[in-house]
ChimeraX commands (.cxc) that place a marker at each C-alpha (Angstrom):
marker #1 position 0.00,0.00,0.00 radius 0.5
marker #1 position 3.33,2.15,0.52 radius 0.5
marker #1 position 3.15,3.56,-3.28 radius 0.5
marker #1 position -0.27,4.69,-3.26 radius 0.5
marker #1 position 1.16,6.90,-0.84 radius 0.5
marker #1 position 3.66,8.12,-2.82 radius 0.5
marker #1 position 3.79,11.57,-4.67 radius 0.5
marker #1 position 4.40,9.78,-7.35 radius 0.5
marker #1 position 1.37,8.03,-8.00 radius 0.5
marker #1 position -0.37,11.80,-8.27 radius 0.5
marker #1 position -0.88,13.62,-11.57 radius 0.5
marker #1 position 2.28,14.82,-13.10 radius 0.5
marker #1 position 0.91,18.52,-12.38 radius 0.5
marker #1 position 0.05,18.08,-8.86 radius 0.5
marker #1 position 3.34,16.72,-7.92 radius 0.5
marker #1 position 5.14,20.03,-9.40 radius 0.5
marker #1 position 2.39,21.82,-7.55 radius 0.5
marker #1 position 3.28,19.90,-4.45 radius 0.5
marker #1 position 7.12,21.15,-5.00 radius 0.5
marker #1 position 6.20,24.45,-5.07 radius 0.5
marker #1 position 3.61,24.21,-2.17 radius 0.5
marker #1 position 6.51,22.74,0.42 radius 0.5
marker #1 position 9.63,25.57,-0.96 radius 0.5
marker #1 position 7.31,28.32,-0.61 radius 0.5
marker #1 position 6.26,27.09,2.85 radius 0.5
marker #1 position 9.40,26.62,4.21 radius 0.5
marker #1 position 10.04,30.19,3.01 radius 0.5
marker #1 position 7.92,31.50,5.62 radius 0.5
marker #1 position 8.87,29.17,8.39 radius 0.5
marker #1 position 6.10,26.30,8.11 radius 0.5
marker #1 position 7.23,22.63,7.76 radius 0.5
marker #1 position 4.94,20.12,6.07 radius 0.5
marker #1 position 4.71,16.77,5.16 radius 0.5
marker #1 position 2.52,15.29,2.68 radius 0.5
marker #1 position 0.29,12.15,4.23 radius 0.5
marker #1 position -2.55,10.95,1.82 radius 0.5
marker #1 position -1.99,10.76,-1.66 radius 0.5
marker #1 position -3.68,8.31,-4.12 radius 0.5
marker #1 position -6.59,6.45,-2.16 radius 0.5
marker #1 position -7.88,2.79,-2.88 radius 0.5
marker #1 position -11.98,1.81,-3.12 radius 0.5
marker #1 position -10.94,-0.07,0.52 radius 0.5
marker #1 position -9.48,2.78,1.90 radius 0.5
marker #1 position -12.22,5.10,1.15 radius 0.5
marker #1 position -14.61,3.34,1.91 radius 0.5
marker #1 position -13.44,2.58,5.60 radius 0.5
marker #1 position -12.81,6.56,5.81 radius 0.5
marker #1 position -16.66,6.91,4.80 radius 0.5
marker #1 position -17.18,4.09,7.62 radius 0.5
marker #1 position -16.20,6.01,10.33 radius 0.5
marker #1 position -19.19,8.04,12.28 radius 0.5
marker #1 position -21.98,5.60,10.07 radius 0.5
marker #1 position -20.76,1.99,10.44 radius 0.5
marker #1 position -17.99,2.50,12.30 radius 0.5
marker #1 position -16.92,4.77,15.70 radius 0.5
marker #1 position -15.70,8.40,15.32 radius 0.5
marker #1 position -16.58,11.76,13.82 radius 0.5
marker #1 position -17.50,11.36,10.05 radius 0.5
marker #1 position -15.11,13.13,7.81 radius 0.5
marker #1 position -15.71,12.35,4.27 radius 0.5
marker #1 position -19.11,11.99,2.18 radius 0.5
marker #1 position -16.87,10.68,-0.23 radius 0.5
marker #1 position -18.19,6.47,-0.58 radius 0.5
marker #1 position -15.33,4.87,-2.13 radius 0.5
marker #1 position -17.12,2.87,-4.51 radius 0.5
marker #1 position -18.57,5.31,-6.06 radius 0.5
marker #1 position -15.15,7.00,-6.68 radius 0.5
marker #1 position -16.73,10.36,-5.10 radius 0.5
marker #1 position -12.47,11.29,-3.57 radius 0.5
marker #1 position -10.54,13.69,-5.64 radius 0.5
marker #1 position -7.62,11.21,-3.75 radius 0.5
marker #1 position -9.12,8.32,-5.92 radius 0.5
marker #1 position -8.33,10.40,-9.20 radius 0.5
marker #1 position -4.96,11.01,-7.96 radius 0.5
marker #1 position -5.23,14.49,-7.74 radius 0.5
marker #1 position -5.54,15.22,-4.14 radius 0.5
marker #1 position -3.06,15.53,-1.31 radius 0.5
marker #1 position -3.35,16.28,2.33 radius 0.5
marker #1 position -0.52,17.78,4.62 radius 0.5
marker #1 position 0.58,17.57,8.07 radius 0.5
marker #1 position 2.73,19.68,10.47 radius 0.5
marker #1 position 6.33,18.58,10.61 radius 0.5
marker #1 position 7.47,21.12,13.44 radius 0.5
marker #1 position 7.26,18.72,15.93 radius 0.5
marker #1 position 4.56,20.73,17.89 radius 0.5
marker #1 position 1.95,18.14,16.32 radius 0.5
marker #1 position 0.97,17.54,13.36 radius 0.5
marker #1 position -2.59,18.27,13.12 radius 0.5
marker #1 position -2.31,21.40,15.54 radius 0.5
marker #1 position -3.78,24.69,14.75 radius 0.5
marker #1 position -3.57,26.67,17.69 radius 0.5
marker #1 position -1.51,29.39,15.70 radius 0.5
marker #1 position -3.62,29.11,12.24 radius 0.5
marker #1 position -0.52,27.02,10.69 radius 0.5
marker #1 position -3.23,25.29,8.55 radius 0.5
marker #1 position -4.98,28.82,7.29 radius 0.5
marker #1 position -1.14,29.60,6.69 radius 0.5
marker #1 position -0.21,26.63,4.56 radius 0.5
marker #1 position -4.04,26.94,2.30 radius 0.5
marker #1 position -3.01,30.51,2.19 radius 0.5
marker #1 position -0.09,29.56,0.09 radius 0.5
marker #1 position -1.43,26.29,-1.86 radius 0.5
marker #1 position -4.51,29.06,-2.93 radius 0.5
marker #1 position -1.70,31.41,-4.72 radius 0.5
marker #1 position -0.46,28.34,-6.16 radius 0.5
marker #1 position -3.47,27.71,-7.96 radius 0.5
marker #1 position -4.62,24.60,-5.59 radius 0.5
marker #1 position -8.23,24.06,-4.22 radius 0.5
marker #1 position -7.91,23.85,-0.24 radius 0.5
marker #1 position -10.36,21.88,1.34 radius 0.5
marker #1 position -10.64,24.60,4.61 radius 0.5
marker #1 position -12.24,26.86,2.12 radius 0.5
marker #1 position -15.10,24.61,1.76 radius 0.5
marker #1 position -18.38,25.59,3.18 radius 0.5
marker #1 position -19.31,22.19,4.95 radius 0.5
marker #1 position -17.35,19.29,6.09 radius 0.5
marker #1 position -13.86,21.42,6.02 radius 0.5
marker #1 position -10.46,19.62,5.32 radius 0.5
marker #1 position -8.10,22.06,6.66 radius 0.5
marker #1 position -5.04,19.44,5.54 radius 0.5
marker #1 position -6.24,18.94,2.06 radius 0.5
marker #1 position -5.69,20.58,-1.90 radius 0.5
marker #1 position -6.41,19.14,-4.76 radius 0.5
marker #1 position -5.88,20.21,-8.13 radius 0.5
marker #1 position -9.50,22.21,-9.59 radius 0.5
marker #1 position -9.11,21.58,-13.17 radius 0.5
marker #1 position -12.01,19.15,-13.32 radius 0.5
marker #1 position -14.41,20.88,-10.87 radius 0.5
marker #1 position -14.82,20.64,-6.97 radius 0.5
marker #1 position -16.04,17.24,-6.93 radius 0.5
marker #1 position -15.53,14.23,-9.24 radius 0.5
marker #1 position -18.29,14.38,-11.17 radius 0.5
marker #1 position -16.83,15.63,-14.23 radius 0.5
marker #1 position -14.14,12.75,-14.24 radius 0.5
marker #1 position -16.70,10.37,-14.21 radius 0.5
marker #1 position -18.81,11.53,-16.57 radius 0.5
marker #1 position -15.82,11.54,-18.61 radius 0.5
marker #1 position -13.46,8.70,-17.60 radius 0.5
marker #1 position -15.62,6.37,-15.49 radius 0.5
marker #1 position -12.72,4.57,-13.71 radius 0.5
marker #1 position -9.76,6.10,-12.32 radius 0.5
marker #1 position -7.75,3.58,-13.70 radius 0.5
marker #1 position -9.24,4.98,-17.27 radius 0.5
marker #1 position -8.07,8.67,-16.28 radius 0.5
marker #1 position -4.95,7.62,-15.20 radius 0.5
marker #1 position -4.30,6.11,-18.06 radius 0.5
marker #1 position -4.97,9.87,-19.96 radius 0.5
marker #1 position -1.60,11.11,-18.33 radius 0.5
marker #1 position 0.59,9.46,-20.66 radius 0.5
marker #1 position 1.86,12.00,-23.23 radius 0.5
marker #1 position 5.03,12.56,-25.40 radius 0.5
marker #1 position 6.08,14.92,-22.51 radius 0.5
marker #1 position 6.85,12.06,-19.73 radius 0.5
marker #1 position 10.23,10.37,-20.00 radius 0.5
marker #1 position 10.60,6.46,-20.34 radius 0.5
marker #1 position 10.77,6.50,-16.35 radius 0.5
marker #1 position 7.35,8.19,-15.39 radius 0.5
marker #1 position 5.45,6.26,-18.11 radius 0.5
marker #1 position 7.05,2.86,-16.82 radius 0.5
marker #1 position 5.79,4.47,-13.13 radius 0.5
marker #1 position 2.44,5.22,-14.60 radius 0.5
marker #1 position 2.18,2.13,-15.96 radius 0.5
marker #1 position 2.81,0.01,-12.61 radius 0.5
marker #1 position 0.18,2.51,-11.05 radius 0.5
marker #1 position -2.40,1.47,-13.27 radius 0.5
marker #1 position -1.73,-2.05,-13.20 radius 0.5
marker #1 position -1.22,-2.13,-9.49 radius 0.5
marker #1 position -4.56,-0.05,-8.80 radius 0.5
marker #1 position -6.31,-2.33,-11.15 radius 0.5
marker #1 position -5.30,-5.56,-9.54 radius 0.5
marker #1 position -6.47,-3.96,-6.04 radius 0.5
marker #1 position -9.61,-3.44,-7.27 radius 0.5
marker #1 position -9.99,-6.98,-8.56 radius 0.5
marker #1 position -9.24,-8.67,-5.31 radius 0.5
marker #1 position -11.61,-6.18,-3.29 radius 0.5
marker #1 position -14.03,-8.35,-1.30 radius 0.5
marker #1 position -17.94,-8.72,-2.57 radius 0.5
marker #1 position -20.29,-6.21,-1.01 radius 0.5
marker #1 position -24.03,-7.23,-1.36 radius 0.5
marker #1 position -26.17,-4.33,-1.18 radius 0.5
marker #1 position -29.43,-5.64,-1.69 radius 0.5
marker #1 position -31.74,-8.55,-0.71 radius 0.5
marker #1 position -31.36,-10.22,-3.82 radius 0.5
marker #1 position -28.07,-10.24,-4.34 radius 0.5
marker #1 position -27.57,-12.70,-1.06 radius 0.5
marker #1 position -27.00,-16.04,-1.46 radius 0.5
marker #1 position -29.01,-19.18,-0.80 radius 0.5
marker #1 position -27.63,-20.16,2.44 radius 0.5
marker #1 position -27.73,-16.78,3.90 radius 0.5
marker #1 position -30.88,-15.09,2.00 radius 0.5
marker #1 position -33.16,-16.40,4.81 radius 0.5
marker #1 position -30.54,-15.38,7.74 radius 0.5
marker #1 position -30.20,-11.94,6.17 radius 0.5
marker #1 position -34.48,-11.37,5.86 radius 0.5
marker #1 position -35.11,-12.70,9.23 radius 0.5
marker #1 position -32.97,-9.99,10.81 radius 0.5
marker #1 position -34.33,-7.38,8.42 radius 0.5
marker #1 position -37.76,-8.45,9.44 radius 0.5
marker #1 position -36.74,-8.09,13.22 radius 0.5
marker #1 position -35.28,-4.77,12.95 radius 0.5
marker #1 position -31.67,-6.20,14.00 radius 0.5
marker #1 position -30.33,-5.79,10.68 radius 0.5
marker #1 position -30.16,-2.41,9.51 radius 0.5
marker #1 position -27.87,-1.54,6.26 radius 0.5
marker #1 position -26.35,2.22,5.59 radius 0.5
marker #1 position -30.22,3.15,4.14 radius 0.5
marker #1 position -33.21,1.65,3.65 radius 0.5
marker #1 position -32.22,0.01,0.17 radius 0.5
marker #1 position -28.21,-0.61,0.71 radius 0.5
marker #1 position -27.22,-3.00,3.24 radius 0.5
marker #1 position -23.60,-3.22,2.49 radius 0.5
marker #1 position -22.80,-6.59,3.73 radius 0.5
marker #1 position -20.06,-8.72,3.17 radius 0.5
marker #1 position -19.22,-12.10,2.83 radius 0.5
marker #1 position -17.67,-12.29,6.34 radius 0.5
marker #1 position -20.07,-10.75,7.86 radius 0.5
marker #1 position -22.62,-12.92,5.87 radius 0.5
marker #1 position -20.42,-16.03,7.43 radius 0.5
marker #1 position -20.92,-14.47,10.93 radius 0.5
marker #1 position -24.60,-14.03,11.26 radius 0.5
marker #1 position -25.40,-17.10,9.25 radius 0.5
marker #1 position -23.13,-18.97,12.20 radius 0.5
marker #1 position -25.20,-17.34,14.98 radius 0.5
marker #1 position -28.28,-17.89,13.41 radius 0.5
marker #1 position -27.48,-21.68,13.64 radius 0.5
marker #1 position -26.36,-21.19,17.40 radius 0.5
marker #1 position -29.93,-19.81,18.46 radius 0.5
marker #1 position -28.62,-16.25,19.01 radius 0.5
marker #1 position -31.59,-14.13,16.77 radius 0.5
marker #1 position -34.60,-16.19,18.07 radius 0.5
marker link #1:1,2 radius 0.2
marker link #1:2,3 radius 0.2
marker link #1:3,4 radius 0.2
marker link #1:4,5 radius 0.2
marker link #1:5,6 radius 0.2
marker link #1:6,7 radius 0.2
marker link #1:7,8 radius 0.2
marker link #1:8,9 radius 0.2
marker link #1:9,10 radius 0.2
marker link #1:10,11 radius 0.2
marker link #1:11,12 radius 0.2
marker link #1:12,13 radius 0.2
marker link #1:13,14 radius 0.2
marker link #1:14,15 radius 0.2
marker link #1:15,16 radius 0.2
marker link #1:16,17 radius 0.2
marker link #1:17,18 radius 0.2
marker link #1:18,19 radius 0.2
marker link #1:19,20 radius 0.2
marker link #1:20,21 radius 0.2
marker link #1:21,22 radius 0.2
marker link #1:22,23 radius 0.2
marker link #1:23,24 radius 0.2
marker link #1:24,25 radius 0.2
marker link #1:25,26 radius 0.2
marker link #1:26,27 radius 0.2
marker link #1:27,28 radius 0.2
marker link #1:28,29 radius 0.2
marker link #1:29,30 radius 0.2
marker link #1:30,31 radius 0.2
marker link #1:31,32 radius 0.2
marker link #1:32,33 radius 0.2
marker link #1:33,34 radius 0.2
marker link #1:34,35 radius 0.2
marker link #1:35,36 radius 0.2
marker link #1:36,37 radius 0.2
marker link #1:37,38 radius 0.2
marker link #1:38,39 radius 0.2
marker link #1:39,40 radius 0.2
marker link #1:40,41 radius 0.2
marker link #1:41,42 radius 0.2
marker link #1:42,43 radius 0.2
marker link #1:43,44 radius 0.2
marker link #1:44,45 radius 0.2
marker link #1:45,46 radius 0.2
marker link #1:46,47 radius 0.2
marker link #1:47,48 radius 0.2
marker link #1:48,49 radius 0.2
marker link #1:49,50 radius 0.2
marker link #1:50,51 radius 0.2
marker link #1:51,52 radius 0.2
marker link #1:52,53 radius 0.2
marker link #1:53,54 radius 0.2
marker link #1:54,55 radius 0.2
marker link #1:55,56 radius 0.2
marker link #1:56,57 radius 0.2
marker link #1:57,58 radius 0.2
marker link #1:58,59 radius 0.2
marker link #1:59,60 radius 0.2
marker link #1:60,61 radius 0.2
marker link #1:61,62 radius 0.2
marker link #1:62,63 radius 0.2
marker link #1:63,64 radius 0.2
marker link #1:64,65 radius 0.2
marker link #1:65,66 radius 0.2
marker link #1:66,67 radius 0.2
marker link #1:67,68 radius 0.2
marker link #1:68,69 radius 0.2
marker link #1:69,70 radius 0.2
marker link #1:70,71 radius 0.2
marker link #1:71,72 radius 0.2
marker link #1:72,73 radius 0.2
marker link #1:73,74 radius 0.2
marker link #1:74,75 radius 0.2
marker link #1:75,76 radius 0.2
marker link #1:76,77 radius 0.2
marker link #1:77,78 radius 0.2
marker link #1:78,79 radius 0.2
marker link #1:79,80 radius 0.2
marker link #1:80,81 radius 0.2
marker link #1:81,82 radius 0.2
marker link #1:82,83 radius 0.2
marker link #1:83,84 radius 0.2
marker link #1:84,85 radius 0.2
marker link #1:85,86 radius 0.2
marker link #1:86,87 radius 0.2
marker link #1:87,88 radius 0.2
marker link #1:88,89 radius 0.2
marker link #1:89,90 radius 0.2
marker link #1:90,91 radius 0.2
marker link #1:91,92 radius 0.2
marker link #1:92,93 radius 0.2
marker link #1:93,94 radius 0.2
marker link #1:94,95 radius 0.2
marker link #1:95,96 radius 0.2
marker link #1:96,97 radius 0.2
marker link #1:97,98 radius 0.2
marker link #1:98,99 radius 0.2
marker link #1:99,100 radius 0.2
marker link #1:100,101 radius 0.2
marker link #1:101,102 radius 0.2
marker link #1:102,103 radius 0.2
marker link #1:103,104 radius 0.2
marker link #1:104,105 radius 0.2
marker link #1:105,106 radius 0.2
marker link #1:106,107 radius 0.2
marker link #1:107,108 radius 0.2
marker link #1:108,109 radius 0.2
marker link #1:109,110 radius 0.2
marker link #1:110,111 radius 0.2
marker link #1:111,112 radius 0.2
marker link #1:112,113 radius 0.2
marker link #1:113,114 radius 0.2
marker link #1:114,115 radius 0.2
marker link #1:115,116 radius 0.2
marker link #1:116,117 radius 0.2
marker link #1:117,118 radius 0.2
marker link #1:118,119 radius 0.2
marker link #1:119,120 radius 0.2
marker link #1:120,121 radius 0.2
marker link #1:121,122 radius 0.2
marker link #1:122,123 radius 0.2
marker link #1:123,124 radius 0.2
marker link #1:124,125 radius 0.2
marker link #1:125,126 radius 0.2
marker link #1:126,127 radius 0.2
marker link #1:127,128 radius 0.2
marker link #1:128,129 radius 0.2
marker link #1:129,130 radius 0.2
marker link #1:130,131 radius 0.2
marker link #1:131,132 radius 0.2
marker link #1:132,133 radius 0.2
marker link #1:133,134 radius 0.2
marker link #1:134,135 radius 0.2
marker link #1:135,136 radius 0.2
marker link #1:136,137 radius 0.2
marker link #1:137,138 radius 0.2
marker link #1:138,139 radius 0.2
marker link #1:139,140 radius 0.2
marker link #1:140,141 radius 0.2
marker link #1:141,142 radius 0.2
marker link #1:142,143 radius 0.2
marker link #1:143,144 radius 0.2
marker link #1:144,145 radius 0.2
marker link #1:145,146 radius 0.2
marker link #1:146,147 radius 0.2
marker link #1:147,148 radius 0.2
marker link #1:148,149 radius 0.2
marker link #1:149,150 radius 0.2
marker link #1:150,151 radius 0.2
marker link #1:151,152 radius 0.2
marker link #1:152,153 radius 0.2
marker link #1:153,154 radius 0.2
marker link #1:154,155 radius 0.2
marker link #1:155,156 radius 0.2
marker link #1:156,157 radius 0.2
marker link #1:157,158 radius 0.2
marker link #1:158,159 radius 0.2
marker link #1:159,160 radius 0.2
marker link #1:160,161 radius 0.2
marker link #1:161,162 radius 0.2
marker link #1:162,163 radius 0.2
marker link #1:163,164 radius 0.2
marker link #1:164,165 radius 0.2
marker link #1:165,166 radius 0.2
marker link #1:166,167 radius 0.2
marker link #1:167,168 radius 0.2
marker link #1:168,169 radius 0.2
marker link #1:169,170 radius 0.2
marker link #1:170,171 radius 0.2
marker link #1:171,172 radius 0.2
marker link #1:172,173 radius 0.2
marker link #1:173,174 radius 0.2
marker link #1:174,175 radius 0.2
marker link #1:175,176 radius 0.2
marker link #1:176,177 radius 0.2
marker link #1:177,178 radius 0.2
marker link #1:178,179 radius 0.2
marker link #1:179,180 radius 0.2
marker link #1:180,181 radius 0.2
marker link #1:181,182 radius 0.2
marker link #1:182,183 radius 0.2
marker link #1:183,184 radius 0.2
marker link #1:184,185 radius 0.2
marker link #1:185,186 radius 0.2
marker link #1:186,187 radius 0.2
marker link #1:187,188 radius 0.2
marker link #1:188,189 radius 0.2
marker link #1:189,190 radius 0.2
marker link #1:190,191 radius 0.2
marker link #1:191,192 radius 0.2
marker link #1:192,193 radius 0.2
marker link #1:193,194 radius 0.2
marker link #1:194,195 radius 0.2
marker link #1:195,196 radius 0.2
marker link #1:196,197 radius 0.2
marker link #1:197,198 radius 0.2
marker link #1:198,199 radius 0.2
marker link #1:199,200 radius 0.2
marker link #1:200,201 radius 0.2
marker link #1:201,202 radius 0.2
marker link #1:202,203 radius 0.2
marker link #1:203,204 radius 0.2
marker link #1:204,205 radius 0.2
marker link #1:205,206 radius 0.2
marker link #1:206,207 radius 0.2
marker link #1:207,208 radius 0.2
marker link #1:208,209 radius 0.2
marker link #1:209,210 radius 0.2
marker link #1:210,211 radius 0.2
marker link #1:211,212 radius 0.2
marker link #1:212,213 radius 0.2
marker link #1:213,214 radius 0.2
marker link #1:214,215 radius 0.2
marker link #1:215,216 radius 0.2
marker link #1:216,217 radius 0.2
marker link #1:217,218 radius 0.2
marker link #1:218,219 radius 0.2
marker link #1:219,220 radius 0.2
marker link #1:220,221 radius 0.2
marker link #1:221,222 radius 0.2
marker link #1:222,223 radius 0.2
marker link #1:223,224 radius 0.2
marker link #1:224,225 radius 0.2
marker link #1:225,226 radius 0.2
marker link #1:226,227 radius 0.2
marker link #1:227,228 radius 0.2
marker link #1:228,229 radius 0.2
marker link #1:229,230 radius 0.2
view
């Protein structure tokens, strides 16, 4: 998972952008480090997880599989402190200081945002706010990604691209099967799965998407047996 968080596996303009973003910073005293980078469908989907499914506050209404995160298109980036006086603090405004700088740069940063703001985040605006555009366009990120290659990159960054897109697309092969609805369960755990429904113990993320897996399908099938939902 290691490359996906490499600057690297951005668009070729965000990672000059990036270059710029941490020399001009450093200019005026702030330190940064660059966290996420290029997201997976499993890693944004457990960020959408958290304050729904999961515990914590919520802080994306980006779903992965719906490829909703600029991070999924590669052309987001969030930041950190690297001062030492912790890295997400912003007793002093460091973060309004850093946007400050990405906005002259040309950058979108996510503490601008009406709702939900993402003080550590910029992304690159060319295709809108949000990803609709790209997947109106592209579909897949693996498609856009794919769009970067011109005469301009050397032998080196295509061969990078190139791994990117084959190591993204693998990824998304081997992601686990998510049934969302009724009548996409199986047999042996289609009467399991209605039997809670019908009880009110099994609740999905709305009304019409339960977003169940086949472990968890394993799990409540098992309890079932053991006499746990009578």
């Amino acid at each position: 998972m290691k490359i996906l968080r490499n600057i690297k596996a951005l668009h070729p303009k965000l990672q000059k952008l990036i270059t710029k973003l941490k020399d001009e910073c450093e200019k005026k005293g702030l330190k940064i480090g660059i966290s996420e980078c290029l997201r997976t469908v499993e890693e944004q989907d457990e960020l959408y997880s958290r304050g729904r499914t999961k515990k914590g506050n919520i802080v994306t209404n980006a779903k992965g599989s719906t490829y909703s995160s600029m991070h999924q298109w590669g052309i987001a980036f969030d930041v950190y402190r690297n001062d030492g006086k912790g890295i997400y603090d912003n007793s002093d405004g460091f973060f309004e200081s850093v946007g400050s700088i990405g906005k002259t740069l040309g950058l979108e940063w996510g503490g601008s945002w009406k709702t939900l703001k993402d003080m550590p985040h910029f992304q690159l605006s060319d295709w809108g706010s949000n990803a609709t555009i790209l997947k109106q366009k592209y579909g897949t990120p693996e498609k856009f990604f794919k769009s970067w290659e011109n005469d301009s990159m050397t032998a080196e960054e295509k061969e990078l691209l190139n791994d990117l897109v084959k190591k993204v697309e693998n990824l998304t092969k081997e992601k686990e099967k998510i049934y969302h609805y009724t009548n996409e369960i199986p047999d042996w755990a289609r009467n399991t799965v209605q039997k809670l429904l019908d009880k009110g113990i099994l609740k999905g993320e709305s009304d019409d998407n339960l977003n169940l897996s086949e472990d968890m399908l394993r799990i409540i099938v098992i309890n079932d047996r053991a006499g746990l939902y009578k």
